[in-house]
Backbone as numpy.savetxt, mean C-alpha at the origin, in Angstrom:
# Nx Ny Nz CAx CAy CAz Cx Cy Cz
8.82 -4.22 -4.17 8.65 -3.89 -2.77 8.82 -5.14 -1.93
9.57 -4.82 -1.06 9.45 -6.34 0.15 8.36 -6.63 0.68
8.14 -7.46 0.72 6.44 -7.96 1.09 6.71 -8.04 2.68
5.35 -7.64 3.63 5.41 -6.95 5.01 4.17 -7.77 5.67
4.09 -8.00 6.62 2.81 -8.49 7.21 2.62 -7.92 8.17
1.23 -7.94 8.61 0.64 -6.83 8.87 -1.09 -7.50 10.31
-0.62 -7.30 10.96 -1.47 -7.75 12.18 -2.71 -6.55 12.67
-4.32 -6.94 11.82 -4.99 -5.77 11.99 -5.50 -6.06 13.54
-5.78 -5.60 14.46 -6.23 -5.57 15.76 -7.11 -4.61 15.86
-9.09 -5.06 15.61 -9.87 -4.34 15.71 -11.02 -5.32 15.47
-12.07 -4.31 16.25 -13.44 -5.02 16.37 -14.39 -5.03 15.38
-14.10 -4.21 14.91 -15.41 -4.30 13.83 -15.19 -4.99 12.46
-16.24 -5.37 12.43 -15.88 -6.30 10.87 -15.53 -5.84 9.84
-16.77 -4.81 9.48 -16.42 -4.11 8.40 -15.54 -2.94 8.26
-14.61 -2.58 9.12 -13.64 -2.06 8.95 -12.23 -2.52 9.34
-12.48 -3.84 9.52 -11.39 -4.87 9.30 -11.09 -5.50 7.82
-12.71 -5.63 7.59 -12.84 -6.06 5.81 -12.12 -4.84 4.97
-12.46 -3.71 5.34 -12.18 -2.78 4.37 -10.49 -2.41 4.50
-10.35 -2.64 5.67 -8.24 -2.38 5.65 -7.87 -3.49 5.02
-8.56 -4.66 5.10 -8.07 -6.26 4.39 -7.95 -5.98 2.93
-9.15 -5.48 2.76 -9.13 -4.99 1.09 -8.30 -4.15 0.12
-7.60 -3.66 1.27 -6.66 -2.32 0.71 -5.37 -2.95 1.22
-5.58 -3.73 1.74 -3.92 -4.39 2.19 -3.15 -5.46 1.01
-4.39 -6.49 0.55 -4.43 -7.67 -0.41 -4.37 -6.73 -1.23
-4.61 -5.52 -2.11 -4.27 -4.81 -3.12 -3.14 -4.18 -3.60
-2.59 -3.87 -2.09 -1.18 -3.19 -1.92 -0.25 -4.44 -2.20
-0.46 -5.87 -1.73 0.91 -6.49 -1.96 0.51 -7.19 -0.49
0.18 -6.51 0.73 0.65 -6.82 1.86 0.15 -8.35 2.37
0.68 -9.07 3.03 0.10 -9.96 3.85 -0.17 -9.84 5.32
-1.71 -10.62 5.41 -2.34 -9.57 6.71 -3.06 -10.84 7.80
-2.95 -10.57 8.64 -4.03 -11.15 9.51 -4.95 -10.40 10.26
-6.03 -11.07 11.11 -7.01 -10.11 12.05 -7.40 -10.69 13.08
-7.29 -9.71 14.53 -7.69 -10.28 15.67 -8.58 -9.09 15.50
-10.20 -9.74 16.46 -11.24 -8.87 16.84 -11.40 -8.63 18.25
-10.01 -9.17 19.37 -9.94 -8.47 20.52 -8.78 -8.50 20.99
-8.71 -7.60 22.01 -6.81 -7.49 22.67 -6.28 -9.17 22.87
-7.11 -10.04 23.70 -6.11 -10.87 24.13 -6.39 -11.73 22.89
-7.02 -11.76 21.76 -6.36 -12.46 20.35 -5.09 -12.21 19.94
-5.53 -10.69 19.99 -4.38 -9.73 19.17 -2.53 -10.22 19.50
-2.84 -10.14 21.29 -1.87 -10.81 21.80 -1.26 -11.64 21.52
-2.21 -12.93 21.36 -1.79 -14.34 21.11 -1.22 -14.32 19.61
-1.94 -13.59 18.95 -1.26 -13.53 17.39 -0.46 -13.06 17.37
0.10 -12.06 17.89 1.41 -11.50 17.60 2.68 -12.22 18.38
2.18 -12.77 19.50 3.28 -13.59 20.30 3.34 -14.94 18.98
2.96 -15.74 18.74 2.75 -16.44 17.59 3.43 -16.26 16.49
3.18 -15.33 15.82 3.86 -15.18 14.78 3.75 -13.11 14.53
5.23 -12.65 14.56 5.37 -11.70 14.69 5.16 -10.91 13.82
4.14 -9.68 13.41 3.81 -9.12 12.56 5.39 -7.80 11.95
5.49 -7.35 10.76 6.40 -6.35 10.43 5.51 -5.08 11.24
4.12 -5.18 11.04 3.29 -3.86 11.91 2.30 -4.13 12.33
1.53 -3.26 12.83 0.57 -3.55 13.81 -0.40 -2.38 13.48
-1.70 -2.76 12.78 -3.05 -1.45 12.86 -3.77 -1.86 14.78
-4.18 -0.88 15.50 -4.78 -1.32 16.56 -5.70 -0.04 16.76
-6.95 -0.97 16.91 -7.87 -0.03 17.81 -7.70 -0.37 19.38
-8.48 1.22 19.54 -7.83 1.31 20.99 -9.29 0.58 22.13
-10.41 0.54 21.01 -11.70 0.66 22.12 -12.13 -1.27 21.65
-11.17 -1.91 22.66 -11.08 -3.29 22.02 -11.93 -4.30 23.36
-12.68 -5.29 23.34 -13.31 -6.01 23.78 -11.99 -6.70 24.90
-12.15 -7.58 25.81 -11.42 -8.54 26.77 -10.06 -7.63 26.82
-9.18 -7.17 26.00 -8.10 -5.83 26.44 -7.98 -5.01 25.68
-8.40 -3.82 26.22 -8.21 -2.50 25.70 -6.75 -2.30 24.75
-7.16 -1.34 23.56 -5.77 -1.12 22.73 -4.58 -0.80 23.58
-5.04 0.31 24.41 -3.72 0.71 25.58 -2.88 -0.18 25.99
-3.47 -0.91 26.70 -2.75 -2.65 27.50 -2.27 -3.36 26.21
-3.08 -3.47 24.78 -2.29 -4.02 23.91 -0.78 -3.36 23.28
-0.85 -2.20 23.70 0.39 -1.76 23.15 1.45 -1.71 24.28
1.22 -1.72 25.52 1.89 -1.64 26.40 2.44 -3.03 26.70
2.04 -4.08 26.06 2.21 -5.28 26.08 3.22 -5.65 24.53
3.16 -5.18 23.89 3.80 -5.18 22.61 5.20 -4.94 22.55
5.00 -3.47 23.55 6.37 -2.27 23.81 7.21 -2.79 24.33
6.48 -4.19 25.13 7.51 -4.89 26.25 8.52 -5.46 25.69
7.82 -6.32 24.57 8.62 -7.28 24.00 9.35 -6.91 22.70
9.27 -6.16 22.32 9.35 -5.77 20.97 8.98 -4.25 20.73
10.26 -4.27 19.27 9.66 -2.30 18.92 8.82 -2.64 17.23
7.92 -3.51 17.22 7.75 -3.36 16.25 6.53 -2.28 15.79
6.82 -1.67 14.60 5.79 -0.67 14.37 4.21 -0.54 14.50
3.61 0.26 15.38 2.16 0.37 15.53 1.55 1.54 15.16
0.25 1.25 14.63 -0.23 2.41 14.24 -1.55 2.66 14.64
-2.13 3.43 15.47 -3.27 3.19 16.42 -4.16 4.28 15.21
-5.56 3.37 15.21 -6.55 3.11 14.45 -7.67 3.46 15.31
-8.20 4.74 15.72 -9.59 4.80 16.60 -10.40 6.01 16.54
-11.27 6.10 17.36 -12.24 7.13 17.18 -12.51 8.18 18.22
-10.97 7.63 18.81 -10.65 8.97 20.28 -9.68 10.13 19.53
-9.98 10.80 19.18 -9.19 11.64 18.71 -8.99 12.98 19.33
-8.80 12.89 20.69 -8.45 14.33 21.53 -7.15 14.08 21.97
-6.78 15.37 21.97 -5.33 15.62 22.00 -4.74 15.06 23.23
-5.06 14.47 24.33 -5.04 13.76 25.13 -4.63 12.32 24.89
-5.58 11.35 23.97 -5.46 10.57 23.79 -4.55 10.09 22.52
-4.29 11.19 21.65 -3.06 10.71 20.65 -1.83 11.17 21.23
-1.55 12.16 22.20 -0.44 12.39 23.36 0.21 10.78 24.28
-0.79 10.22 24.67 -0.62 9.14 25.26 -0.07 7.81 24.22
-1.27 7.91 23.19 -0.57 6.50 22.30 0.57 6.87 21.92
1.10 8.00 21.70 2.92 8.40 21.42 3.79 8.04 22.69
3.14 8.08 23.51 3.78 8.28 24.98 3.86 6.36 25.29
3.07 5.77 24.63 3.04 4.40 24.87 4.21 4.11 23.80
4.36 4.41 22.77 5.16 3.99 21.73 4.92 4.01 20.14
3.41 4.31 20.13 2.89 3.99 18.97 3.77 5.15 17.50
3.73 4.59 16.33 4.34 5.33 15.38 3.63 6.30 14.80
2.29 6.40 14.63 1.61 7.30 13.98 0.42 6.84 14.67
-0.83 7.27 14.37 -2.20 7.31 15.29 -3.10 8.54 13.99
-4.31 7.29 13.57 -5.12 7.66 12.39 -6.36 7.64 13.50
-7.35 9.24 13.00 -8.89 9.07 14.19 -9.75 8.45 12.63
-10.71 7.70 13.28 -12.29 7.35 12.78 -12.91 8.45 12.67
-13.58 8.70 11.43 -13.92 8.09 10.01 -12.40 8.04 9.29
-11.69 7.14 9.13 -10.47 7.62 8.37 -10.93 7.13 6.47
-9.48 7.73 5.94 -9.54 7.17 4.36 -8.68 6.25 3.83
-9.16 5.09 3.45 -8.48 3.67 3.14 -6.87 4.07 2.42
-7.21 5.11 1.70 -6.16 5.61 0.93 -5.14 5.87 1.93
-5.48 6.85 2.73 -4.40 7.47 3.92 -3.82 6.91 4.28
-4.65 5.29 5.04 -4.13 4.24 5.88 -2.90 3.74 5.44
-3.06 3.23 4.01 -2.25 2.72 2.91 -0.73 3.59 3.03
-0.97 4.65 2.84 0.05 5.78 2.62 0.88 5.80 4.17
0.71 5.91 5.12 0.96 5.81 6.52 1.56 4.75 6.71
0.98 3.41 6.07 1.83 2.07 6.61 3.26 2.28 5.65
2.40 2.83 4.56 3.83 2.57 3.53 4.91 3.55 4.46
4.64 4.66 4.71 5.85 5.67 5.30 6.50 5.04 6.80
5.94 4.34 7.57 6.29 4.08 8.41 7.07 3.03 8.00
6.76 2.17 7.14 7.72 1.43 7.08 8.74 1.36 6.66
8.70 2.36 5.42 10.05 2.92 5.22 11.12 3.16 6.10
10.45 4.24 7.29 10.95 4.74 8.27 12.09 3.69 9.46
10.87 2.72 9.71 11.64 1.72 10.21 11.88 0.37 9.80
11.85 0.01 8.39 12.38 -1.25 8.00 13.16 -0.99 7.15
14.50 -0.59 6.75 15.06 -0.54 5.33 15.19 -1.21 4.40
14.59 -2.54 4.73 14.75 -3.57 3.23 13.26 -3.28 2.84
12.19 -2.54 3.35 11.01 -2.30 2.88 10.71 -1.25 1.55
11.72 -0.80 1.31 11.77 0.32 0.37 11.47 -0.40 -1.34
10.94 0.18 -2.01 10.23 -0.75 -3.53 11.56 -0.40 -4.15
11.95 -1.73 -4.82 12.72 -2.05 -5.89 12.66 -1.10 -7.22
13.31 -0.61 -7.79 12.84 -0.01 -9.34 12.47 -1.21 -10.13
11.62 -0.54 -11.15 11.63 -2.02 -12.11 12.53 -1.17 -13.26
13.32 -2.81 -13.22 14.04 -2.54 -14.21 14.24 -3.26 -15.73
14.33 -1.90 -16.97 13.90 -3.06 -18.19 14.98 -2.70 -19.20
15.03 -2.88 -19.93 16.18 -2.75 -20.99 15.34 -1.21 -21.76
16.30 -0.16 -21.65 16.28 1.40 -21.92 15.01 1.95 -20.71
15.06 1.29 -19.61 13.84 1.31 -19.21 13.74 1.33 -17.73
14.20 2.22 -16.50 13.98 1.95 -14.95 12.53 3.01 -14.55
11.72 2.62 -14.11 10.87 3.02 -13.09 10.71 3.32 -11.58
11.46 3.98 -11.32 11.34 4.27 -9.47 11.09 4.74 -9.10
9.74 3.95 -8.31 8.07 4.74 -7.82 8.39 5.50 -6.60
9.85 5.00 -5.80 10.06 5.51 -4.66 10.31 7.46 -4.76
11.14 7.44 -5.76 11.84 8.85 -6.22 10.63 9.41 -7.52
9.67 8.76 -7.58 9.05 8.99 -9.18 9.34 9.68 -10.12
10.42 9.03 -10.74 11.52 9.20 -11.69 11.19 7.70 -12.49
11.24 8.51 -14.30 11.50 7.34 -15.07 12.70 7.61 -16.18
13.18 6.56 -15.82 14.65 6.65 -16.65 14.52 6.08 -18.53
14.56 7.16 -19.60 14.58 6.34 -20.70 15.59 6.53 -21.53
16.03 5.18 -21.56 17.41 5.53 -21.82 18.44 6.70 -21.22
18.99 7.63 -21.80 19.72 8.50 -20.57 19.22 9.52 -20.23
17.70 9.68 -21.06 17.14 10.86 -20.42 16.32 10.32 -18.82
15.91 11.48 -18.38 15.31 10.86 -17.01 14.15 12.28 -16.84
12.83 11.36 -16.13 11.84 12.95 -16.27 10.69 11.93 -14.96
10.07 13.23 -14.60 9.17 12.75 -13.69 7.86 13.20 -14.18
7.41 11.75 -13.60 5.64 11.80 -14.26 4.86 12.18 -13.47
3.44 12.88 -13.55 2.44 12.86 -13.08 2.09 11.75 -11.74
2.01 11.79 -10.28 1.58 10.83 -9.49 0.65 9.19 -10.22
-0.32 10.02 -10.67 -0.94 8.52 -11.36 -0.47 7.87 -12.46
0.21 8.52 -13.29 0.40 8.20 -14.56 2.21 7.59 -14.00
2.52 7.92 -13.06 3.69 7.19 -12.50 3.46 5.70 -12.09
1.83 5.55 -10.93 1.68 4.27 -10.74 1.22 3.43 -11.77
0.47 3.97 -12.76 -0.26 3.34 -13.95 1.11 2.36 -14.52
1.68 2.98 -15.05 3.36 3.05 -15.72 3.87 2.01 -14.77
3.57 2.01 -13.91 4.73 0.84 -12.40 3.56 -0.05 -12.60
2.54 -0.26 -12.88 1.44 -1.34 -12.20 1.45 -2.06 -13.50
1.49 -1.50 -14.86 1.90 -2.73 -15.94 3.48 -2.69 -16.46
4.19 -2.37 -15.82 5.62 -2.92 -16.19 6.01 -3.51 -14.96
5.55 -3.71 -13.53 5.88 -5.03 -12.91 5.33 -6.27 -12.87
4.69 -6.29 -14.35 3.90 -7.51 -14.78 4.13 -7.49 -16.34
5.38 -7.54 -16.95 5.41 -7.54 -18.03 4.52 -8.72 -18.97
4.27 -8.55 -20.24 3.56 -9.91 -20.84 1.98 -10.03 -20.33
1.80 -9.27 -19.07 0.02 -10.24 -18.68 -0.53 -9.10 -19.19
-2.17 -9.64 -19.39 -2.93 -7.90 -19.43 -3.36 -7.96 -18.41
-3.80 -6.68 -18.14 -3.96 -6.09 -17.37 -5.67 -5.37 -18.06
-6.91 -5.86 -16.97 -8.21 -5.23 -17.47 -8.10 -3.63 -17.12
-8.60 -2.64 -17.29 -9.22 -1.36 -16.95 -9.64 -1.38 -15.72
-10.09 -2.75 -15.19 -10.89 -2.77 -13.73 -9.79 -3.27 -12.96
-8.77 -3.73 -12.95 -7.39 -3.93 -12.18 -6.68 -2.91 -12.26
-6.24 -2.28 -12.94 -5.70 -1.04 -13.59 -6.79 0.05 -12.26
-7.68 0.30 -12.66 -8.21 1.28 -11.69 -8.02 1.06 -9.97
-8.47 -0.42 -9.31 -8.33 -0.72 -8.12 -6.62 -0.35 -7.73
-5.90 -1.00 -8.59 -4.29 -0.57 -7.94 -4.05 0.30 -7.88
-4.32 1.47 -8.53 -3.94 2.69 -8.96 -5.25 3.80 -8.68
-6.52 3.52 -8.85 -6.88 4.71 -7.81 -7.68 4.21 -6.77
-8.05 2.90 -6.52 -8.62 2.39 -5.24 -9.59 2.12 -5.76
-10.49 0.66 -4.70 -11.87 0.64 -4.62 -13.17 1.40 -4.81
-12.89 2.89 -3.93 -14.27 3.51 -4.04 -14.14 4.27 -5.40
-13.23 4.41 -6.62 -13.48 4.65 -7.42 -14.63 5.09 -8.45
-15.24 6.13 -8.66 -16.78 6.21 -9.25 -16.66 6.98 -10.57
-15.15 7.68 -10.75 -15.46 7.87 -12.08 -15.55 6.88 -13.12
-14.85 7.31 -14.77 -15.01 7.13 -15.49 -13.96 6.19 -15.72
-14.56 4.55 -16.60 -12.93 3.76 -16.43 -12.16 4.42 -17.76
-13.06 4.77 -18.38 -11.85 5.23 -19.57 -11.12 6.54 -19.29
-11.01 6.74 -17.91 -9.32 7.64 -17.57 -8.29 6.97 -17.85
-8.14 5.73 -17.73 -7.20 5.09 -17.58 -6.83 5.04 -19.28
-7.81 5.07 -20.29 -7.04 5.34 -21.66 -6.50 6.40 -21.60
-6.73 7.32 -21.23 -6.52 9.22 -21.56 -4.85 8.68 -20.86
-5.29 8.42 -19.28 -3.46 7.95 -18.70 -2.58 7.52 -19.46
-2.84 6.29 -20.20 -2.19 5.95 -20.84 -1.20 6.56 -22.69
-2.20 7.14 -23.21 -2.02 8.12 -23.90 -0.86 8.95 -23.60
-1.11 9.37 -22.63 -0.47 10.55 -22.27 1.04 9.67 -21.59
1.06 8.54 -20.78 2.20 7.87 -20.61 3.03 7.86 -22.44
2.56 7.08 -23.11 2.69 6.50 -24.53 3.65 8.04 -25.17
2.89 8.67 -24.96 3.62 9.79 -25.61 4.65 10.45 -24.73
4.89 10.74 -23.23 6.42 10.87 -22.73 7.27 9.64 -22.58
7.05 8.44 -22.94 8.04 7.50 -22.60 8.42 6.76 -24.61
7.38 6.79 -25.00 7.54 6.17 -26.44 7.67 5.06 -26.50
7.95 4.14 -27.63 8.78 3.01 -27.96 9.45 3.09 -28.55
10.38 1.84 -28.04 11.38 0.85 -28.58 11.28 -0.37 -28.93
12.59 -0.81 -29.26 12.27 -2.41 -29.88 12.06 -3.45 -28.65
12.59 -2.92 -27.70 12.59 -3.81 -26.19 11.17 -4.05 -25.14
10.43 -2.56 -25.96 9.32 -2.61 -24.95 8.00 -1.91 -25.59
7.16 -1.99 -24.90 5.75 -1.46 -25.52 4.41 -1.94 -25.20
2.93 -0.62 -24.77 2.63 -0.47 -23.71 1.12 -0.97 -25.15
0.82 -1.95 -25.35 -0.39 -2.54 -26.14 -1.70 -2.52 -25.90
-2.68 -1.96 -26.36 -3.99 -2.29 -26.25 -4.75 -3.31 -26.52
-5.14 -3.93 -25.49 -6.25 -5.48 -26.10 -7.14 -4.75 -25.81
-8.11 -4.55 -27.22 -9.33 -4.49 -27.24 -10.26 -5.09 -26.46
-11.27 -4.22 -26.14 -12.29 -4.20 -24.92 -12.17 -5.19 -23.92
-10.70 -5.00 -23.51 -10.12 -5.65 -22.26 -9.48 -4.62 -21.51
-7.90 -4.01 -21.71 -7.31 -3.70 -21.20 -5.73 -2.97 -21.94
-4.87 -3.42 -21.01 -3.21 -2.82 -21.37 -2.83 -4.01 -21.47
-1.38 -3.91 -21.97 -0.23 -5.39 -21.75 0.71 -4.72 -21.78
1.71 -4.39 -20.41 3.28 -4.09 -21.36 3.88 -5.22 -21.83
4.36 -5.03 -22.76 4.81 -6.21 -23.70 6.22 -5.72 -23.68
6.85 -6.87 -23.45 8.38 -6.71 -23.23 9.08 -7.62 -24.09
10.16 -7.38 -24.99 10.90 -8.88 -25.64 11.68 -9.38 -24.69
11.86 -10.20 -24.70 12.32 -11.38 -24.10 12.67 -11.74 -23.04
11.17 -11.18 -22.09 10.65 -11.48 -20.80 9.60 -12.75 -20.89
């Protein structure tokens, strides 16, 4: 995936911490202003690929921050707040904004939203397949190619499958394995991620080129020759 940066514009801490947390997981690189005329100065500064903004912002309101943005630039915004009447997500469209998430939102969603938008408007943002000898993964189409057959996996057992073959050779713990692939608030059981794997192991198989290893009471390794 092309790596994207990402300008959060919002007041509160802990839900600045918590988009930070889900951003550094995704790949993304991020910064944070906690009021409009920061937000400003940061983005005139150094130009973000997108923009999270709340609208109910200290010294300038989100509104004026986007109307200030629109001026100079179309870069993607995605308004982040806790006005959610049809009034007020009418208007942030009407200002420019790309999508518009209301408070209480889900870290997951957020994630999913930046990713689509950016698709939408960056085309070098689109994820790379990984590619291995008898072996492509492309999380975009979730399609895995083995050898000339080709079959689509299960949503998780697709990212599981992408999260240790774009790290061939390292392990990978159960507790990394879970955060990339089903998030932070996670509360089940970590040994899904064996059952996942299992069940990967047996539609993809091995070969002499590749193979998906267990280190004991650690984790996975895809193990690749001569990576």
């Amino acid at each position: 995936m092309a790596t994207a940066s990402i300008l959060v514009i919002e007041d509160d801490p802990y839900i600045s911490d918590l988009i930070g947390l889900y951003l550094r997981r995704e790949g993304f690189r991020f910064a944070v202003a906690h009021d409009g005329e920061d937000g400003i100065e940061q983005f005139a500064a150094q130009p973000p690929d997108l923009v999270i903004l709340d609208l109910m912002l200290p010294r300038c309101d989100g509104w004026s921050v986007c109307r200030r943005i629109r001026a100079v630039r179309d870069t993607p915004i995605i308004i982040l707040t806790g006005k959610g009447e049809s009034y007020d997500k009418l208007k942030g469209f009407e200002l420019g904004a790309d999508d518009y998430l209301v408070k209480p939102f889900d870290p997951k969603e957020l994630m999913a939203r930046i990713k689509a938008v950016m698709r939408r408007t960056k085309p070098g943002f689109a994820r790379e397949p990984v590619r291995l000898p008898d072996l492509v993964i492309d999380l975009d189409r979730y399609v895995v190619q083995c050898g000339e057959n080709e079959m689509t996996l299960p949503p998780k057992e697709m990212e599981l499958l992408h999260a240790l073959a774009s790290m061939p050779n390292r392990v990978l713990t159960r507790e990394q394995l879970i955060d990339r692939v089903w998030g932070f608030d996670f509360e089940g059981d970590p040994r899904t991620v064996d059952v996942h794997i299992k069940r990967i192991r047996e539609k993809i198989g091995t070969t002499p080129h590749y193979r998906i290893e267990t280190i004991r009471g650690v984790g996975y390794k895809f193990e690749v020759s001569g990576a």
